[in-house]
PDB file of N, CA, C and O in Angstrom, chain B, residues numbered from 101:
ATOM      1  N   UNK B 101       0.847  -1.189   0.000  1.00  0.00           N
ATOM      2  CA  UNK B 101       0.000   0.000   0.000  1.00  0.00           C
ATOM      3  C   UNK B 101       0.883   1.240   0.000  1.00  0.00           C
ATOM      4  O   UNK B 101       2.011   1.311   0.487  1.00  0.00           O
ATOM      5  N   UNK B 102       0.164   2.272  -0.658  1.00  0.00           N
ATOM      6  CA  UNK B 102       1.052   3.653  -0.891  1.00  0.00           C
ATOM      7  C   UNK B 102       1.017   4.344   0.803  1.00  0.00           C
ATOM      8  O   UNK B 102      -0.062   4.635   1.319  1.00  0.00           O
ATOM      9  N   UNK B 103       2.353   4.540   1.536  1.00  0.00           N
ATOM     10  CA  UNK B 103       1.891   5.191   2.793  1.00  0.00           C
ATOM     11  C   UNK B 103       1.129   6.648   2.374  1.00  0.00           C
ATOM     12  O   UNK B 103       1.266   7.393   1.404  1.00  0.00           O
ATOM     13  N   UNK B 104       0.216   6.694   3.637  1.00  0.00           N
ATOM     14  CA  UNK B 104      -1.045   7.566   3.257  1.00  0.00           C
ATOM     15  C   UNK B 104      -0.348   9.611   3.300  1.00  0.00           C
ATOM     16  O   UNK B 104      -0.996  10.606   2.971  1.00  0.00           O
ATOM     17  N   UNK B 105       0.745   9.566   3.691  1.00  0.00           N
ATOM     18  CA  UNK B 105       0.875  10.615   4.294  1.00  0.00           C
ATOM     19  C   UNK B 105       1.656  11.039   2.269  1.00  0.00           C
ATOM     20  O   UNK B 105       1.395  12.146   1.798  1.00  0.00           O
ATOM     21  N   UNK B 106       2.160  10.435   1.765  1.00  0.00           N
ATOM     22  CA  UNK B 106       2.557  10.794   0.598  1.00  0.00           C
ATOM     23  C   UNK B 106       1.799  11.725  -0.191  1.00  0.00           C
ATOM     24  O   UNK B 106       0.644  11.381  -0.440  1.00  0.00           O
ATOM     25  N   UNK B 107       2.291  13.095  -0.746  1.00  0.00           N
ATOM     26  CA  UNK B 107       0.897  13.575  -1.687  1.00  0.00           C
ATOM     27  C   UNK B 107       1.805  13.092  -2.726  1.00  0.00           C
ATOM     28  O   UNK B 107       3.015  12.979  -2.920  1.00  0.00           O
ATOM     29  N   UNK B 108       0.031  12.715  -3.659  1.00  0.00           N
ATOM     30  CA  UNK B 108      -0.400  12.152  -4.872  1.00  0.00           C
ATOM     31  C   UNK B 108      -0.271  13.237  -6.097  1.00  0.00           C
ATOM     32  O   UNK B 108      -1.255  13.911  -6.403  1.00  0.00           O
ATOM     33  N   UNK B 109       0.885  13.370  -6.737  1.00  0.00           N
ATOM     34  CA  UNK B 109       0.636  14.413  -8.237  1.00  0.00           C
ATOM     35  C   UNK B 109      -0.077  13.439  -9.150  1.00  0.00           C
ATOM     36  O   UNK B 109       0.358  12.328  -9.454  1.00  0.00           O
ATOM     37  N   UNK B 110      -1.397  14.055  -9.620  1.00  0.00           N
ATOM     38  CA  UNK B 110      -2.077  13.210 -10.627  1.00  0.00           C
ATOM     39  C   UNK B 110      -1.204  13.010 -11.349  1.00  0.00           C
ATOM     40  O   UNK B 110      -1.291  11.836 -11.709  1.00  0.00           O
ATOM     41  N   UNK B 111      -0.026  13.689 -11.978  1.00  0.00           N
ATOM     42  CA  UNK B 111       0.292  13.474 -13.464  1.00  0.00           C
ATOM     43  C   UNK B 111       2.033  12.538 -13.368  1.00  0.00           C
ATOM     44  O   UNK B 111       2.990  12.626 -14.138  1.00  0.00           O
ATOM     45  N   UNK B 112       1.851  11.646 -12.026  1.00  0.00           N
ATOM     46  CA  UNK B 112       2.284  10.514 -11.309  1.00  0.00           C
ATOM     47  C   UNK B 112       2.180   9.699 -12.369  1.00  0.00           C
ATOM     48  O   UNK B 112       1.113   9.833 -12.967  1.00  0.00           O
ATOM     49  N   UNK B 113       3.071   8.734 -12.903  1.00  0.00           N
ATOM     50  CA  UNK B 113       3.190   7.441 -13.805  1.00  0.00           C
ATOM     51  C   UNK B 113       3.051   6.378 -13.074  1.00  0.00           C
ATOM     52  O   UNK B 113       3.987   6.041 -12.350  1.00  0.00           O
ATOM     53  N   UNK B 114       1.985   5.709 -13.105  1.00  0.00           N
ATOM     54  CA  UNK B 114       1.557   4.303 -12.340  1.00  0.00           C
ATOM     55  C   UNK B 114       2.584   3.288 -13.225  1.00  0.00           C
ATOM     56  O   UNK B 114       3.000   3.135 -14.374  1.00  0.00           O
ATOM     57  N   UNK B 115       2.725   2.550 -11.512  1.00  0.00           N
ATOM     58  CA  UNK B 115       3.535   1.230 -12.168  1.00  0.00           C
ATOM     59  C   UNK B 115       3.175  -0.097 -11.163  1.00  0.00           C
ATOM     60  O   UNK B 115       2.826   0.034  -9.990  1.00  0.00           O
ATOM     61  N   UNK B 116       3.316  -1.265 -11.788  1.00  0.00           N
ATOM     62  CA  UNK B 116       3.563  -2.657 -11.042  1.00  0.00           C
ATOM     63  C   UNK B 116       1.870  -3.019 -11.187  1.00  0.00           C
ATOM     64  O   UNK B 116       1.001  -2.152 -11.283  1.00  0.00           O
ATOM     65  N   UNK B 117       1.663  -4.255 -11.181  1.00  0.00           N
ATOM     66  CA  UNK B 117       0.551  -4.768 -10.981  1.00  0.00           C
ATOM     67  C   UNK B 117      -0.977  -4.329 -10.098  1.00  0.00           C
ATOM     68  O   UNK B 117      -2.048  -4.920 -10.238  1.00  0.00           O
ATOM     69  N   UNK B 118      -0.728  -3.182  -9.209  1.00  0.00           N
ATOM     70  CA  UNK B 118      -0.987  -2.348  -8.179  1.00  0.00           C
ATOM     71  C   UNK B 118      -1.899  -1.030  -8.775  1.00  0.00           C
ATOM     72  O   UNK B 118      -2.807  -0.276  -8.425  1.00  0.00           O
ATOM     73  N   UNK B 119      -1.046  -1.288  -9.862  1.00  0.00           N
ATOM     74  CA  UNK B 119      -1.382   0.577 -10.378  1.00  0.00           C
ATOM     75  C   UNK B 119      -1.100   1.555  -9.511  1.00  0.00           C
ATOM     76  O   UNK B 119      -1.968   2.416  -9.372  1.00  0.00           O
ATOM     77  N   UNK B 120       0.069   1.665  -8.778  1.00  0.00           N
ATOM     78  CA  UNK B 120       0.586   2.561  -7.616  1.00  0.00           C
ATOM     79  C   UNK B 120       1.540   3.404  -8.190  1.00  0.00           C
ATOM     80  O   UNK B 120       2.149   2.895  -9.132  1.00  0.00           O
ATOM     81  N   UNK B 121       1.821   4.458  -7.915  1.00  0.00           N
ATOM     82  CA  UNK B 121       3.398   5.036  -7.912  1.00  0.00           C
ATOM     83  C   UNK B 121       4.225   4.793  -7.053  1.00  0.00           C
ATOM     84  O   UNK B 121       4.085   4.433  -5.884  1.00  0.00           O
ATOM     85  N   UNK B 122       5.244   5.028  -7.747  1.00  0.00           N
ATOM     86  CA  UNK B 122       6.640   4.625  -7.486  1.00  0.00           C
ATOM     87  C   UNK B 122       7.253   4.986  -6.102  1.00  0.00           C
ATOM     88  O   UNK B 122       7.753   6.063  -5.779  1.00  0.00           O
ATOM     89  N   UNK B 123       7.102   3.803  -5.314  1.00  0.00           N
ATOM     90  CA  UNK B 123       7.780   4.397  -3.784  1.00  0.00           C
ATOM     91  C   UNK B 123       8.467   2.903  -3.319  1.00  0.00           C
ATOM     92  O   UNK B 123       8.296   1.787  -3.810  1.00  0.00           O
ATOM     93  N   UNK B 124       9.136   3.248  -2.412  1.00  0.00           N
ATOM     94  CA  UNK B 124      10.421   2.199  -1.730  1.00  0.00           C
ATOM     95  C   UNK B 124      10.900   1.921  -3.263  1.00  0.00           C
ATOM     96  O   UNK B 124      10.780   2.521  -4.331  1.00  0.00           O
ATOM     97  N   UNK B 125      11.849   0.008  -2.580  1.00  0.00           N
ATOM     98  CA  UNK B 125      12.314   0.168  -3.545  1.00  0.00           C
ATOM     99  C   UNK B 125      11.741  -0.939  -4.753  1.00  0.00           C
ATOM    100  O   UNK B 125      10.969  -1.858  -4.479  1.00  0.00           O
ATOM    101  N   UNK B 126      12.202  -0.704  -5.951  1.00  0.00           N
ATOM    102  CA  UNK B 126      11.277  -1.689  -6.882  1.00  0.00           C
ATOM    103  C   UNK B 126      12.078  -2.601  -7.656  1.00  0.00           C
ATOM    104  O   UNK B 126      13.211  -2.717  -7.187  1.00  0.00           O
ATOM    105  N   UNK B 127      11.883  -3.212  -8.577  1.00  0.00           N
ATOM    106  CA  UNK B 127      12.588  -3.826  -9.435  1.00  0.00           C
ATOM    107  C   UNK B 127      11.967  -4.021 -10.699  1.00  0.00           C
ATOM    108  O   UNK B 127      10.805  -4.363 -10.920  1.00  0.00           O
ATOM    109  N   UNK B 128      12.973  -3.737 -11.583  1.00  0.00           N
ATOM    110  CA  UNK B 128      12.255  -3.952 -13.585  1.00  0.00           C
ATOM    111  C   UNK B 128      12.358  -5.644 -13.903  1.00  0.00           C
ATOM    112  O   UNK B 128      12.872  -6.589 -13.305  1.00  0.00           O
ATOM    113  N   UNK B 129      11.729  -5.519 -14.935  1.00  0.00           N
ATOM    114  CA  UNK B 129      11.414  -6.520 -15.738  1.00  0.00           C
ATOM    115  C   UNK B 129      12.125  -6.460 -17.096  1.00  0.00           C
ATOM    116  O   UNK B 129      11.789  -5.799 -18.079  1.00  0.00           O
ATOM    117  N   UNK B 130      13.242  -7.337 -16.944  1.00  0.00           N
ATOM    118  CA  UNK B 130      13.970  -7.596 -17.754  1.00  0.00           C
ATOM    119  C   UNK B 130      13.745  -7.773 -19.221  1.00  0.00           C
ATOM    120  O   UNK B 130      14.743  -7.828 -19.940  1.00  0.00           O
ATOM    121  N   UNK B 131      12.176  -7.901 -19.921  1.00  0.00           N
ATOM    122  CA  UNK B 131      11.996  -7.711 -21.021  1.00  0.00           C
ATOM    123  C   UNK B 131      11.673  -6.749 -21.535  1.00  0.00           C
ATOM    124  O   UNK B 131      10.707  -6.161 -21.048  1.00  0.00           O
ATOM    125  N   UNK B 132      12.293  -6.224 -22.644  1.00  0.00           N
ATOM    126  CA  UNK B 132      12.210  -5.229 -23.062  1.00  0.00           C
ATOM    127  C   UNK B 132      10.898  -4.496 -23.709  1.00  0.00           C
ATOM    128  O   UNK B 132      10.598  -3.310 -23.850  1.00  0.00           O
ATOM    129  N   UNK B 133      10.255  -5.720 -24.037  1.00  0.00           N
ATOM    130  CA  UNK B 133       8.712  -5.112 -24.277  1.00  0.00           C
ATOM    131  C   UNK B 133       7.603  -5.373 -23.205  1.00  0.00           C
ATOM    132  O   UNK B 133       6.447  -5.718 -23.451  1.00  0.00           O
ATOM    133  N   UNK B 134       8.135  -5.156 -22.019  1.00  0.00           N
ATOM    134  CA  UNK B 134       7.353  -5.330 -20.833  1.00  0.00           C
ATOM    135  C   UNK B 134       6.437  -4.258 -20.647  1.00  0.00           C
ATOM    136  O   UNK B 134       6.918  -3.182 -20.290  1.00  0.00           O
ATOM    137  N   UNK B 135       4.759  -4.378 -20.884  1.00  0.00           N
ATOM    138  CA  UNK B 135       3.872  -3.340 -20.708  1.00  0.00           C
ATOM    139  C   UNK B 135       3.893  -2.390 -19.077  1.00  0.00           C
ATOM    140  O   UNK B 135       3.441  -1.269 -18.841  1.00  0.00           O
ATOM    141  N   UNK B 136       4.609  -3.375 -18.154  1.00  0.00           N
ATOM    142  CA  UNK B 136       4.672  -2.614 -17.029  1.00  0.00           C
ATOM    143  C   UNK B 136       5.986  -1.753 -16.440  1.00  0.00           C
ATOM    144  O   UNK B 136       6.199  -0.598 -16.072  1.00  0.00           O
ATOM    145  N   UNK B 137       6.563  -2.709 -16.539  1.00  0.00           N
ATOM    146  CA  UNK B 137       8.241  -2.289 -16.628  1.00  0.00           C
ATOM    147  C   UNK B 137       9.060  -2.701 -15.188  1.00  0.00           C
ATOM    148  O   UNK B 137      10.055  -3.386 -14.952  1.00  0.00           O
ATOM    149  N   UNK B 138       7.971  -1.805 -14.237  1.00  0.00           N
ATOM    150  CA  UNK B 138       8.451  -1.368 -12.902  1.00  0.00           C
ATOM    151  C   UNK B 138       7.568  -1.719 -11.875  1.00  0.00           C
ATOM    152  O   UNK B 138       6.435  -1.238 -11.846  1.00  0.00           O
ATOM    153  N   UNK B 139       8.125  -2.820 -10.695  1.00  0.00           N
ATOM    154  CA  UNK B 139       7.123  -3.548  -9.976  1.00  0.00           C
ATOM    155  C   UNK B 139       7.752  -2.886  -8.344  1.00  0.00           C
ATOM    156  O   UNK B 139       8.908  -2.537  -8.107  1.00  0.00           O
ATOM    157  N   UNK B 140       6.754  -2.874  -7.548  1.00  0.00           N
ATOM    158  CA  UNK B 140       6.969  -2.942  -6.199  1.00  0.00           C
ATOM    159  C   UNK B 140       7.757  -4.155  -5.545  1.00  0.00           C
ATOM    160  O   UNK B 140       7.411  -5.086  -6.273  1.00  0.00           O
ATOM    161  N   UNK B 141       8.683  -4.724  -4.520  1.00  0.00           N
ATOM    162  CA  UNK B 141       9.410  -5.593  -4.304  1.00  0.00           C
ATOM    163  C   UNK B 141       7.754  -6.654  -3.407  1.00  0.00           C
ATOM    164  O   UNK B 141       7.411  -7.816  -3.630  1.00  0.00           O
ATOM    165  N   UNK B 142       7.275  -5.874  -2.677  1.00  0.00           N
ATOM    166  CA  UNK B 142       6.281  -6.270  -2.055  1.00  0.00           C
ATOM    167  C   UNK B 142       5.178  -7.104  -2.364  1.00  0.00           C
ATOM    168  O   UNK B 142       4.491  -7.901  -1.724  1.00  0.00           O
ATOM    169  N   UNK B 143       5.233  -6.360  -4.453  1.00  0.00           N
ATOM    170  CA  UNK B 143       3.708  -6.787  -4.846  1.00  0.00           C
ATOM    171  C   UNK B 143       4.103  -8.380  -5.604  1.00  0.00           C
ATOM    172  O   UNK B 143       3.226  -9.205  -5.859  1.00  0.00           O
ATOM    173  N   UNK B 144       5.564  -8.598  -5.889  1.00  0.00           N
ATOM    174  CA  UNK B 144       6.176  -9.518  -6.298  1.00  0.00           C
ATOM    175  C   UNK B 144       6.748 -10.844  -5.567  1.00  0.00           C
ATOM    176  O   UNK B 144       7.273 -11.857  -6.027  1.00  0.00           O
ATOM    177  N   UNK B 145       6.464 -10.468  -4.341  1.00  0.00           N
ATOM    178  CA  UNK B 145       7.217 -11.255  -3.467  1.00  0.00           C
ATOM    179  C   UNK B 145       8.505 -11.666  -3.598  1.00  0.00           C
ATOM    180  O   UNK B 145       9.086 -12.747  -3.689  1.00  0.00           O
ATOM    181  N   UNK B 146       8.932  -9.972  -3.577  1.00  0.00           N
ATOM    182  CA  UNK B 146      10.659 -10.117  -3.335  1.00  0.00           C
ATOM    183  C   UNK B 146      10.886  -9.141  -1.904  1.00  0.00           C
ATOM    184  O   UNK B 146      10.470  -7.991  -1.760  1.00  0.00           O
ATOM    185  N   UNK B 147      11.553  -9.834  -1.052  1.00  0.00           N
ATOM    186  CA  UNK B 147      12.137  -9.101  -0.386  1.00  0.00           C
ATOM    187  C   UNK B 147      13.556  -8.432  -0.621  1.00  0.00           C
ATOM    188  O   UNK B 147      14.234  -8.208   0.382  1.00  0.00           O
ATOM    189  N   UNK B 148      13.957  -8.162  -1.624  1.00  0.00           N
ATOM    190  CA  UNK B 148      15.574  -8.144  -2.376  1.00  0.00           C
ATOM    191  C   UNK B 148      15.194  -7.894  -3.492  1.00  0.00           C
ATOM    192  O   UNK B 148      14.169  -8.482  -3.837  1.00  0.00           O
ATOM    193  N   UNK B 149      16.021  -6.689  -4.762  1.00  0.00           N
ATOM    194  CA  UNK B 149      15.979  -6.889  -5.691  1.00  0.00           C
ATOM    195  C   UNK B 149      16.958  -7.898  -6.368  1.00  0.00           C
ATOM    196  O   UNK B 149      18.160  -7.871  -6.105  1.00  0.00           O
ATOM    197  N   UNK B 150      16.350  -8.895  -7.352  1.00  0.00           N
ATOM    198  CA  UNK B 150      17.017 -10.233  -7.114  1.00  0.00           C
ATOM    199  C   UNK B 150      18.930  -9.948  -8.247  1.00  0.00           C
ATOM    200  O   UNK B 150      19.017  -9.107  -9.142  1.00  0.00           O
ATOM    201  N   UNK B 151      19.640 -10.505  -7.993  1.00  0.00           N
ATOM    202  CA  UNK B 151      20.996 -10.501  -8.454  1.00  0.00           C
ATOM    203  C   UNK B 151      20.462 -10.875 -10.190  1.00  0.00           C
ATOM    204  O   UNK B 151      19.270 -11.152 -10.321  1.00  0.00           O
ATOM    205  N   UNK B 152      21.141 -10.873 -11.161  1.00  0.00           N
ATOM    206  CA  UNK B 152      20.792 -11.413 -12.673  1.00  0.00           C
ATOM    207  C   UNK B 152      19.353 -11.090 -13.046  1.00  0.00           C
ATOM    208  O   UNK B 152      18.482 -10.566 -12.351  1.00  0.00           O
ATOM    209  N   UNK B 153      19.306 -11.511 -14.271  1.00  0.00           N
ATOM    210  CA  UNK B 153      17.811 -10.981 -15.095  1.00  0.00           C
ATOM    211  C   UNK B 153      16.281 -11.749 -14.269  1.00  0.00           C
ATOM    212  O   UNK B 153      16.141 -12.870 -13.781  1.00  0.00           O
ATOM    213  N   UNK B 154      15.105 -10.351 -14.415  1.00  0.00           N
ATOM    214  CA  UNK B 154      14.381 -11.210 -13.869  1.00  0.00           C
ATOM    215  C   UNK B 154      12.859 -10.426 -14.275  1.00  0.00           C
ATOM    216  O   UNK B 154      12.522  -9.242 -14.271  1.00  0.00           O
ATOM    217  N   UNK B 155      12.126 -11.723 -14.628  1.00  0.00           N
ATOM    218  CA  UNK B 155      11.211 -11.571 -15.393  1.00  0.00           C
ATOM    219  C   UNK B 155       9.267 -11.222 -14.897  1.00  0.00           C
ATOM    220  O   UNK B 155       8.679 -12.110 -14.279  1.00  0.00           O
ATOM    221  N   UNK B 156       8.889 -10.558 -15.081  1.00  0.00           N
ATOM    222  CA  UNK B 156       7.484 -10.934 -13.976  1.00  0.00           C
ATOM    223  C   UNK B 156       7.194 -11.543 -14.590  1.00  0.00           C
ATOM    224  O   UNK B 156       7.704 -11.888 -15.656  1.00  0.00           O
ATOM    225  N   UNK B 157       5.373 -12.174 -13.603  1.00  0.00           N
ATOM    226  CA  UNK B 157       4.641 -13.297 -14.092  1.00  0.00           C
ATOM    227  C   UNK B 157       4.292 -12.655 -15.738  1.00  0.00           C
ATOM    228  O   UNK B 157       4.545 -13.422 -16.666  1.00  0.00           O
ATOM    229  N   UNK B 158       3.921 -11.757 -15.958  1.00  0.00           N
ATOM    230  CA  UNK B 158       2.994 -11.591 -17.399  1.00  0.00           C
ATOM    231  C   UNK B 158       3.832 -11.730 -18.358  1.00  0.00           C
ATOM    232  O   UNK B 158       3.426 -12.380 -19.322  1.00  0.00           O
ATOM    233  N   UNK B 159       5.202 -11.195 -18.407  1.00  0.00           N
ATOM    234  CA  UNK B 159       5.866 -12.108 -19.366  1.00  0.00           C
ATOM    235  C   UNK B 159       6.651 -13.392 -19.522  1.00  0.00           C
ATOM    236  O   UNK B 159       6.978 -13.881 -20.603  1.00  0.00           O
ATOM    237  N   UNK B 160       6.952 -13.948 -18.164  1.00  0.00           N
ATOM    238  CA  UNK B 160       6.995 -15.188 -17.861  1.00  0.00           C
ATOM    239  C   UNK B 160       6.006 -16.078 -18.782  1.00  0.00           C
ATOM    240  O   UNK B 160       6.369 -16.913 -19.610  1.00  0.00           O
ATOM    241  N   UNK B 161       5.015 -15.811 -18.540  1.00  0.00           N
ATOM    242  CA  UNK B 161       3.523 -16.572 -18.911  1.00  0.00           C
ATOM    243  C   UNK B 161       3.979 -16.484 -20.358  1.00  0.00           C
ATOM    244  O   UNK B 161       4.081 -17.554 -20.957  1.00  0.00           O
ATOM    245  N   UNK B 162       4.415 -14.782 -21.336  1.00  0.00           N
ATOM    246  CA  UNK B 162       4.204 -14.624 -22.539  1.00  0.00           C
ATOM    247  C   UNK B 162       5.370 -15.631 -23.135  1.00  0.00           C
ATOM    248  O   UNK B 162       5.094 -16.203 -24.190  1.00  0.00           O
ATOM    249  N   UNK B 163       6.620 -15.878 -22.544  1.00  0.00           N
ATOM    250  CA  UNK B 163       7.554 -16.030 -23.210  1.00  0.00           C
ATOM    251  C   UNK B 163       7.640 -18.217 -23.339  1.00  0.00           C
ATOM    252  O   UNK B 163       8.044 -19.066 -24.134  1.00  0.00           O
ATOM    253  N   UNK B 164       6.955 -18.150 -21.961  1.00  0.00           N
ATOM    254  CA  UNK B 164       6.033 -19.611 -22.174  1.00  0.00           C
ATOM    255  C   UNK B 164       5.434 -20.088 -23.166  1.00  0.00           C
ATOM    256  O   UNK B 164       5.694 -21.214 -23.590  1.00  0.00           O
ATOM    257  N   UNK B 165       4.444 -19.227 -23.752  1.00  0.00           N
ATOM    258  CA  UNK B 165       3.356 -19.460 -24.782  1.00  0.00           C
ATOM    259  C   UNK B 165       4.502 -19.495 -26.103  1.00  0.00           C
ATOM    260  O   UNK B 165       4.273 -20.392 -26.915  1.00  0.00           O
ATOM    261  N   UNK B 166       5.654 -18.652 -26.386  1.00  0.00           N
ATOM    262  CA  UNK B 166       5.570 -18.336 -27.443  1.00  0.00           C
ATOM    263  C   UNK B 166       7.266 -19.400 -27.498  1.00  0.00           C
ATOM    264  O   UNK B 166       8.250 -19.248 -28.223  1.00  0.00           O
ATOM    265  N   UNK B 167       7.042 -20.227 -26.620  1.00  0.00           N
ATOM    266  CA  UNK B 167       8.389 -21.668 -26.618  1.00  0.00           C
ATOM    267  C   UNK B 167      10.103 -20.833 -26.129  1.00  0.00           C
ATOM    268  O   UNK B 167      11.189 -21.203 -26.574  1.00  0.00           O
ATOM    269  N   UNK B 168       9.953 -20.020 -25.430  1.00  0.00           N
ATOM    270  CA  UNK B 168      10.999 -19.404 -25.151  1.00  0.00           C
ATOM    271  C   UNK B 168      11.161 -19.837 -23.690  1.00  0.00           C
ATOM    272  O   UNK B 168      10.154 -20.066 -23.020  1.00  0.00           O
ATOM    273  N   UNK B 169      12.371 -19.955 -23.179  1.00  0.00           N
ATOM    274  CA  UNK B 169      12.434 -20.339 -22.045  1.00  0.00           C
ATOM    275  C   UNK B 169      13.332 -18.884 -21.243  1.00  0.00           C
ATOM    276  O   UNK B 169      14.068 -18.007 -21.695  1.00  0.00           O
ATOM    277  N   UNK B 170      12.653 -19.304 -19.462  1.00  0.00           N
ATOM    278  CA  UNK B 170      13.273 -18.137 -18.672  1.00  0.00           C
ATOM    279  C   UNK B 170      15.299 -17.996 -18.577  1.00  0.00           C
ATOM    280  O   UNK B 170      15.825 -17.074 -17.953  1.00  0.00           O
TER     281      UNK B 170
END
C-alpha cells in the first residue's frame, strides 16, 4: 500500500501490478517489451531486488506461450 501521508501528483506514472506510484524500492522486468516495466518488491514477493535478469509473471507466462524459455 502507498503510505497515506505521501501527496499524490495526478500526473504521477503508475507502475507494477498495483497501479501505484513509485515508492520504496522496486525492481524492472527484464523484457524489453514489458507493458509494465516497474514492480513494487512487495507486490512480487521479493524481499531483495534479485541478483541477474528477472522476469514478472505476465511475461513469464508470454515467453512460455511463445516456446521461449526463462
Amino acid at each position: 500500500a502507498v503510505p497515506a501521508d505521501l501527496p499524490i501528483d495526478p500526473n504521477e506514472p503508475l507502475y507494477c501490478y498495483c497501479q501505484q506510484v513509485s515508492y520504496g524500492e522496486m525492481v524492472a522486468c527484464d523484457n524489453t517489451d514489458c507493458e509494465i516495466e516497474w514492480f513494487h518488491l512487495a507486490c512480487v514477493d521479493l524481499k531483495t531486488v534479485p541478483k541477474g535478469k528477472w522476469y514478472c509473471n505476465n511475461c513469464v507466462s508470454k515467453m512460455k506461450g511463445k516456446g521461449h524459455r526463462k
